[in-house]
Rosetta silent file (secondary structure, phi, psi, omega in degrees, C-alpha in Angstrom):
SEQUENCE: XXXXXXXXXXXXXXXXXXXXXXXXXXXXXXXXXXXXXXXXXXXXXXXXXXXXXXXXXXXXXXXXXXXXXXXXXXXXXXXXXXXXXXXXXXXXXXXXXXXXXXXXXXXXXXXXXXXXXXXXXXXXXXXXXXXXXXXXXXXXXXXXXXXXXXXXXXXXXXXXXXXXXXXXXXXXXXXXXXXXXXXXXXXXXXXXXXXXXXXXX
SCORE:     score description
SCORE:     0.000 S_00000001
   1 L     0.000  142.583  176.492   -1.694  -27.196  -18.042 S_00000001
   2 L   -71.102  161.228  173.020   -4.920  -29.074  -17.145 S_00000001
   3 E  -129.301  147.335 -178.521   -6.752  -28.190  -14.015 S_00000001
   4 E  -118.640  126.211  179.200   -8.651  -30.449  -11.683 S_00000001
   5 E   -78.766  140.657 -178.762  -11.477  -29.119   -9.592 S_00000001
   6 E  -144.822  141.423  176.726  -11.522  -29.882   -5.874 S_00000001
   7 E   -98.081  126.131  179.934  -13.729  -28.715   -3.077 S_00000001
   8 L   -83.123 -179.917 -176.291  -11.855  -27.618    0.030 S_00000001
   9 L   -62.496  -25.038  177.180  -12.974  -28.015    3.682 S_00000001
  10 L   -80.737   -9.955 -178.901  -14.792  -24.632    3.501 S_00000001
  11 L    93.125    6.662  179.105  -16.784  -25.818    0.535 S_00000001
  12 L   -84.199  145.301  175.835  -14.941  -23.556   -1.942 S_00000001
  13 E   -80.419  124.957 -175.866  -14.114  -24.799   -5.418 S_00000001
  14 E  -120.877  139.065  172.657  -10.349  -24.843   -5.869 S_00000001
  15 E   -88.826  122.883 -177.868   -8.385  -25.300   -9.136 S_00000001
  16 E  -107.221  138.515  171.366   -5.400  -27.688   -8.694 S_00000001
  17 E   -65.508  137.715  177.384   -2.431  -27.912  -10.937 S_00000001
  18 L  -123.543  143.219 -178.226   -2.193  -31.236  -12.715 S_00000001
  19 E  -117.616  160.414 -179.792    0.857  -32.776  -14.355 S_00000001
  20 L   -74.216  153.512  177.846    1.461  -35.384  -16.980 S_00000001
  21 L  -103.648  164.994 -179.513    2.293  -38.905  -15.874 S_00000001
  22 L   -74.499  149.670  179.122    5.016  -41.174  -17.007 S_00000001
  23 L   -66.114  149.070 -178.440    4.085  -43.555  -19.899 S_00000001
  24 L   -63.482  132.938 -175.798    3.106  -47.021  -18.891 S_00000001
  25 L    88.308   -9.603  179.052    6.074  -49.341  -18.869 S_00000001
  26 L   -76.002  151.533  178.826    8.528  -46.472  -18.705 S_00000001
  27 L  -109.589   28.358 -168.609   11.330  -46.423  -16.153 S_00000001
  28 L   -99.831   22.360 -176.965   11.521  -42.660  -16.119 S_00000001
  29 H   -61.515  -33.348  179.216    9.889  -41.898  -12.642 S_00000001
  30 H   -62.026  -39.941  176.453   13.141  -40.356  -11.416 S_00000001
  31 H   -68.551  -37.456  177.052   13.052  -37.811  -14.219 S_00000001
  32 H   -69.072  -37.451  177.385    9.372  -37.074  -13.688 S_00000001
  33 H   -64.044  -36.726  176.250   10.035  -36.514   -9.895 S_00000001
  34 H   -63.560  -48.062 -175.120   12.800  -34.051  -10.750 S_00000001
  35 H   -66.747  -36.618  177.045   10.608  -32.253  -13.171 S_00000001
  36 H   -62.635  -40.139  178.057    7.649  -32.013  -10.796 S_00000001
  37 H   -60.171  -50.539 -179.244   10.018  -30.440   -8.219 S_00000001
  38 H   -56.735  -40.399 -178.700   11.360  -27.982  -10.846 S_00000001
  39 H   -76.013  -38.954  179.456    7.818  -26.983  -11.854 S_00000001
  40 H   -62.900  -39.786 -177.804    6.523  -26.708   -8.288 S_00000001
  41 L   -87.206    6.187 -178.393    9.468  -24.471   -7.325 S_00000001
  42 L    54.461   28.929  175.591    9.205  -22.456  -10.512 S_00000001
  43 L   -84.305  -16.479  177.450   12.783  -23.286  -11.466 S_00000001
  44 L  -137.659  137.940 -172.107   11.718  -24.519  -14.861 S_00000001
  45 L  -102.155   -4.948 -178.036    8.973  -23.094  -17.056 S_00000001
  46 L   -81.629   65.523 -170.946    8.625  -25.977  -19.502 S_00000001
  47 L   -73.846  135.986  179.651    5.622  -27.428  -17.677 S_00000001
  48 L    57.334   33.625  173.928    4.214  -30.732  -18.904 S_00000001
  49 L   -98.430  111.853 -173.441    6.810  -30.993  -21.597 S_00000001
  50 H   -71.194  -31.553  178.055    7.774  -34.666  -22.192 S_00000001
  51 H   -62.491  -42.440  174.070   10.871  -33.644  -24.213 S_00000001
  52 H   -53.146  -44.147 -179.569   12.091  -31.695  -21.178 S_00000001
  53 H   -71.805  -40.598  177.717   11.694  -34.845  -19.061 S_00000001
  54 H   -59.890  -35.524 -179.164   13.299  -37.059  -21.615 S_00000001
  55 H   -71.845  -26.463  170.565   16.339  -34.886  -21.634 S_00000001
  56 H   -74.201  -41.459 -175.666   16.671  -35.227  -17.904 S_00000001
  57 H   -62.282  -36.899  172.199   16.080  -38.938  -18.076 S_00000001
  58 H   -51.769  -38.724 -174.077   18.987  -39.423  -20.465 S_00000001
  59 H   -81.263  -26.572 -171.971   21.346  -37.935  -18.038 S_00000001
  60 H  -102.906   -2.839 -178.704   20.237  -39.889  -14.903 S_00000001
  61 E   -65.523  147.721  178.918   20.074  -43.558  -16.044 S_00000001
  62 L   -59.674  -41.117 -177.622   22.146  -46.077  -14.272 S_00000001
  63 L    75.915 -166.794 -176.804   23.622  -47.502  -17.426 S_00000001
  64 L   -60.702  134.300 -173.924   25.670  -50.606  -17.683 S_00000001
  65 L  -155.862  159.158  177.127   26.268  -52.330  -14.325 S_00000001
  66 L  -107.004   25.147 -178.142   27.086  -55.686  -12.753 S_00000001
  67 L  -104.100    7.237 -178.868   24.466  -55.398  -10.053 S_00000001
  68 L    68.339   24.302  176.716   21.647  -56.863  -12.182 S_00000001
  69 L  -100.737  138.811  179.163   19.704  -53.613  -12.331 S_00000001
  70 L   -57.120  126.045 -171.574   18.069  -52.528  -15.606 S_00000001
  71 L   -64.583  -11.461 -179.792   20.345  -49.951  -17.110 S_00000001
  72 L   -88.787   -4.885  175.098   17.388  -47.628  -17.923 S_00000001
  73 L   -64.693  165.095 -179.798   16.522  -47.171  -14.169 S_00000001
  74 E   -91.286  142.470  177.279   17.351  -43.858  -12.622 S_00000001
  75 L   -96.142  119.681 -173.281   20.470  -43.530  -10.471 S_00000001
  76 H   -65.488  -32.836  178.011   19.691  -41.499   -7.342 S_00000001
  77 H   -65.220  -41.731  174.893   23.256  -40.147   -7.208 S_00000001
  78 H   -69.048  -33.419  176.626   22.968  -38.905  -10.793 S_00000001
  79 H   -63.830  -44.587  178.454   19.556  -37.430   -9.937 S_00000001
  80 H   -62.453  -45.555  179.336   21.133  -35.486   -7.050 S_00000001
  81 H   -62.258  -41.473  179.672   23.984  -34.287   -9.307 S_00000001
  82 H   -60.691  -38.986 -178.305   21.429  -33.165  -11.945 S_00000001
  83 H   -71.979  -44.670 -178.168   19.630  -30.975   -9.349 S_00000001
  84 H   -66.593  -51.641 -168.504   22.931  -29.568   -7.999 S_00000001
  85 H   -78.204  -38.281 -175.184   24.803  -28.971  -11.236 S_00000001
  86 H  -102.036  -16.696 -179.062   21.973  -27.837  -13.616 S_00000001
  87 H  -127.395   12.533  174.168   19.368  -26.346  -11.279 S_00000001
  88 L    47.233   44.695  177.833   21.534  -24.909   -8.480 S_00000001
  89 L  -117.949  122.126  176.492   19.583  -26.964   -5.927 S_00000001
  90 L   -69.132  121.367  177.029   21.309  -28.404   -2.900 S_00000001
  91 E  -146.452  156.382  179.339   20.406  -32.087   -2.686 S_00000001
  92 E  -155.198  158.894 -178.318   21.911  -35.196   -1.251 S_00000001
  93 E   -85.793  134.077  175.610   21.257  -38.932   -0.890 S_00000001
  94 E  -128.024  147.951  177.170   20.044  -40.362    2.358 S_00000001
  95 E  -157.400  131.095  176.232   19.546  -44.029    3.348 S_00000001
  96 L   -69.620  144.743 -177.988   18.900  -45.748    6.600 S_00000001
  97 L   -60.875  -25.875 -176.758   21.422  -48.380    7.648 S_00000001
  98 L   -90.614    2.569 -174.997   18.510  -50.830    7.875 S_00000001
  99 L   -65.952  139.390  175.794   17.312  -50.099    4.329 S_00000001
 100 L   -67.206   -8.816  178.368   17.010  -53.108    1.986 S_00000001
 101 L   -89.419   -5.771 -179.195   18.752  -50.874   -0.599 S_00000001
 102 H   -52.930  -42.331  179.021   21.961  -50.553    1.371 S_00000001
 103 H   -63.336  -33.481  175.810   23.697  -53.394   -0.539 S_00000001
 104 H   -70.031  -39.634 -178.700   22.820  -51.623   -3.825 S_00000001
 105 H   -60.797  -46.353 -179.815   24.033  -48.298   -2.517 S_00000001
 106 H   -70.288  -36.788  179.954   27.371  -49.908   -1.578 S_00000001
 107 H   -63.764  -37.249  177.962   27.548  -51.834   -4.899 S_00000001
 108 L   -88.035    2.831 -179.309   27.082  -48.594   -6.863 S_00000001
 109 L    56.362   38.835 -177.089   29.448  -46.722   -4.535 S_00000001
 110 L   -84.336  127.058 -179.167   26.766  -44.167   -3.840 S_00000001
 111 L   -82.119  128.279  179.238   27.694  -41.660   -1.089 S_00000001
 112 L  -151.513  160.154 -178.621   24.777  -41.217    1.335 S_00000001
 113 E  -108.195  156.704  179.911   24.075  -40.142    4.922 S_00000001
 114 L   -86.065   79.040 -176.949   22.169  -42.285    7.492 S_00000001
 115 L  -143.030  141.747  174.236   19.059  -40.021    7.737 S_00000001
 116 L   -81.890  112.455 -174.316   15.393  -40.686    7.246 S_00000001
 117 H   -64.021  -37.980 -177.241   14.242  -38.530    4.328 S_00000001
 118 H   -64.791  -44.757 -176.390   10.588  -38.644    5.414 S_00000001
 119 H   -64.846  -38.148 -179.475   11.386  -37.489    9.003 S_00000001
 120 H   -62.259  -38.665  178.309   13.543  -34.665    7.633 S_00000001
 121 H   -68.155  -44.925 -175.122   10.633  -33.404    5.476 S_00000001
 122 H   -64.721  -30.220 -178.013    8.110  -33.829    8.396 S_00000001
 123 H   -79.856  -15.781 -178.116   10.465  -31.734   10.688 S_00000001
 124 L    91.958   -2.047  176.369   10.593  -28.925    8.182 S_00000001
 125 L   -61.061  -36.560  176.613   14.352  -29.258    7.673 S_00000001
 126 L  -133.147  136.357 -175.882   13.749  -29.933    4.029 S_00000001
 127 L   -76.200  -35.831 -175.565   10.665  -28.844    2.053 S_00000001
 128 E  -130.621  159.693  164.857   10.805  -31.648   -0.483 S_00000001
 129 E  -149.229  151.827  168.295   12.369  -35.107   -0.871 S_00000001
 130 E  -106.530  111.217 -176.510   12.232  -37.714   -3.626 S_00000001
 131 E   -94.941  150.499 -178.964   11.773  -41.011   -1.845 S_00000001
 132 E   -97.992  128.328  178.129   12.598  -44.434   -3.251 S_00000001
 133 E  -122.174  149.530  171.227    9.794  -46.952   -2.828 S_00000001
 134 E  -106.079  174.382  170.715    9.574  -50.621   -3.532 S_00000001
 135 E   -90.383  161.512 -175.447    6.502  -52.753   -4.230 S_00000001
 136 L   -59.119  -34.088 -177.732    5.018  -54.829   -1.478 S_00000001
 137 L   -95.346   -2.417 -179.693    6.354  -58.009   -3.174 S_00000001
 138 E  -162.772  115.433  176.100    9.778  -56.549   -4.244 S_00000001
 139 E   -75.860  -12.134 -178.130   11.799  -53.832   -2.665 S_00000001
 140 E   -93.418   -5.755  175.134   14.016  -53.794   -5.729 S_00000001
 141 E   -86.826   77.334 -165.646   11.214  -52.831   -8.119 S_00000001
 142 E   -79.937  148.363 -179.524   11.951  -49.210   -7.352 S_00000001
 143 E  -142.439  133.230 -179.016    9.795  -46.217   -7.937 S_00000001
 144 E   -99.729  135.269 -177.415   10.638  -42.510   -7.198 S_00000001
 145 E  -137.826  133.035  178.260    8.006  -40.204   -5.731 S_00000001
 146 E   -80.572  130.028  176.249    8.272  -36.468   -4.883 S_00000001
 147 E  -129.020  161.394  170.630    6.908  -35.657   -1.397 S_00000001
 148 E  -151.022  169.868 -179.653    6.411  -32.688    0.919 S_00000001
 149 E  -118.722  113.453 -175.594    4.888  -31.987    4.333 S_00000001
 150 E  -143.254  136.215 -177.877    2.175  -29.440    4.471 S_00000001
 151 L    52.970   43.145 -179.048   -0.574  -28.588    7.000 S_00000001
 152 L    60.493   26.544 -178.135    0.602  -31.556    9.153 S_00000001
 153 E  -134.186  133.954  169.255    0.068  -33.893    6.223 S_00000001
 154 E   -71.558  135.995  177.129    2.343  -35.903    3.967 S_00000001
 155 E  -131.977  150.555 -179.000    1.690  -35.341    0.307 S_00000001
 156 E  -132.796  146.321  165.566    2.976  -36.926   -2.848 S_00000001
 157 E  -108.349  108.941 -177.062    3.225  -36.320   -6.607 S_00000001
 158 L  -105.928  113.506 -176.366    3.269  -39.814   -8.054 S_00000001
 159 L   -67.054  -11.847  177.018    4.180  -40.012  -11.713 S_00000001
 160 L   -92.455    8.255 -177.433    2.378  -43.298  -12.193 S_00000001
 161 L   -81.418   92.494  170.890   -0.951  -41.775  -11.200 S_00000001
 162 E  -116.028  126.782 -175.503   -3.372  -42.133  -14.108 S_00000001
 163 L   -84.927  177.548 -171.518   -6.967  -42.311  -13.031 S_00000001
 164 L   -56.061  -27.624  179.481   -9.736  -44.430  -14.555 S_00000001
 165 L   -83.449    1.678  175.387  -10.530  -42.063  -17.449 S_00000001
 166 L    79.577    4.986 -176.030   -6.914  -42.466  -18.692 S_00000001
 167 L   -90.687  139.559  175.029   -6.259  -38.713  -18.350 S_00000001
 168 E   -69.632  114.648  179.800   -3.025  -37.506  -16.828 S_00000001
 169 L  -134.611   58.051  177.009   -4.017  -36.092  -13.428 S_00000001
 170 E   -79.198  111.010  176.142   -0.939  -36.103  -11.298 S_00000001
 171 L  -131.303  170.980  178.552   -1.792  -33.938   -8.356 S_00000001
 172 L   -66.226  128.734  176.974   -0.696  -33.689   -4.751 S_00000001
 173 E  -117.585  137.520  175.959   -2.218  -36.613   -2.815 S_00000001
 174 E   -75.287  143.521  173.488   -2.376  -37.000    0.918 S_00000001
 175 E  -147.394  161.147  170.876   -0.810  -40.208    2.296 S_00000001
 176 E  -124.854  153.072 -179.145    0.159  -41.756    5.524 S_00000001
 177 E  -113.898  120.880 -179.326    3.033  -44.086    6.136 S_00000001
 178 L   -75.287  168.968 -177.203    2.484  -47.182    8.237 S_00000001
 179 L   -55.715  -33.180 -176.698    5.066  -48.708   10.576 S_00000001
 180 L   -86.036    4.989  179.980    6.183  -51.135    7.877 S_00000001
 181 L    90.025   -2.273 -178.524    6.760  -48.267    5.417 S_00000001
 182 E   -68.565  132.647  179.013    3.541  -48.924    3.389 S_00000001
 183 E   -87.569  119.046 -176.414    2.216  -45.749    1.756 S_00000001
 184 E  -113.417  129.116 -178.560   -1.570  -45.579    2.251 S_00000001
 185 L  -122.750 -176.635  175.204   -3.664  -43.213    0.077 S_00000001
 186 L   -74.327  -13.123  178.196   -7.309  -42.726   -0.619 S_00000001
 187 L  -120.653  176.770 -178.980   -6.831  -45.080   -3.666 S_00000001
 188 L   -67.061  139.651  177.099   -4.992  -48.409   -3.901 S_00000001
 189 L  -148.103  132.686 -176.787   -1.258  -48.340   -3.427 S_00000001
 190 L  -107.440   10.716 -170.672    1.272  -51.168   -3.314 S_00000001
 191 E   -87.058  146.988  173.665    4.255  -48.928   -2.561 S_00000001
 192 E  -129.785  132.498  176.411    6.561  -49.163    0.448 S_00000001
 193 E   -64.701  134.283 -174.722    9.113  -46.625    1.551 S_00000001
 194 E   -96.532   -1.159 -176.499   12.532  -48.261    1.428 S_00000001
 195 E    81.936   17.659  176.911   14.253  -45.834    3.922 S_00000001
 196 E  -130.151  151.062 -179.698   16.073  -44.115    1.119 S_00000001
 197 E  -173.684  173.220  173.428   15.607  -40.786   -0.643 S_00000001
 198 E  -111.583  116.439 -176.072   17.024  -37.608   -2.085 S_00000001
 199 E   -88.395  131.562 -178.338   16.649  -34.699    0.268 S_00000001
 200 E  -114.329  121.601 -178.241   16.136  -31.331   -1.406 S_00000001
 201 L   -72.996    0.000    0.000   16.942  -28.009    0.298 S_00000001
């Protein structure tokens, strides 16, 4: 695994774990988010193995549907099932009743609870969540991001994070969430939290 140097607040040099990012144009962010969780929690040892991710991705795609969603997108219910059935990880889908994704959840018959995934992580009730984000101009252009709350700070592992040098450097990044759900980082971000996520125990 690559390492990325970072200086902490004490001035010490710290080596950070870095992960591979999803290929440009790929719809596999759901599989990458699952893999990051498995690697972070030491449940899977095949770190930075794209074949490992591809095998997850095959199992979680939405497939043929009449909702107008690309069939290669990840299905959050299948993602939760993958974690439960194959990784013995309790997980469940949450969505706020005000979420713009509620019609999609109903259309796909997805069972979910009316809970804010980000609030649950911030409260410490769940260590991790995979949140569903839309783009500022389209809530239906969905992107999955693994988050946690540590040292009073929200952090994310974003599979689309490739920096200027083109090297895969997906690392935990601090972010804040504004009132409208926009995720704000130290770098540009067009993502907005949709009020939906997969809570992981």
């Amino acid at each position: 695994m690559n390492n990325l140097n970072k200086v902490n607040l004490k001035g010490d040099l710290v080596l950070m774990k870095t992960y591979i990012s999803q290929p440009k144009g790929s719809m596999s962010c759901g599989a990458y988010s699952i893999a990051y969780y498995l690697w972070e929690s030491n449940k899977a040892q095949s770190i930075n193995d794209r074949t490992f991710i591809d095998n997850i991705y095959i199992k979680i795609q939405i497939g043929t549907n009449n909702m107008g969603i690309n069939e290669t997108c990840s299905n959050p219910e299948k993602m939760s099932k993958e974690l439960r059935d194959n990784w013995h990880t309790h997980s469940y889908m949450s969505i706020l009743s005000s979420s713009p994704l509620m019609p999609l959840a109903k259309g796909f018959n997805i069972h979910c609870v009316n809970i804010d995934a980000v609030d649950k992580v911030k409260s410490g009730a769940n260590k991790y969540a995979i949140i569903l984000c839309g783009m500022e101009n389209s809530a239906r252009a969905l992107h999955y991001i693994l988050i946690k709350y540590e040292n009073n700070t929200l952090k994310m592992l974003n599979s689309s994070a490739i920096y200027g040098n083109g090297i895969d450097n997906v690392v935990w990044e601090n972010f804040i969430m504004k009132g409208n759900g926009k995720l704000t980082l130290e770098r540009n971000s067009a993502y907005q939290y949709t009020g939906a996520g997969i809570l992981i125990k």
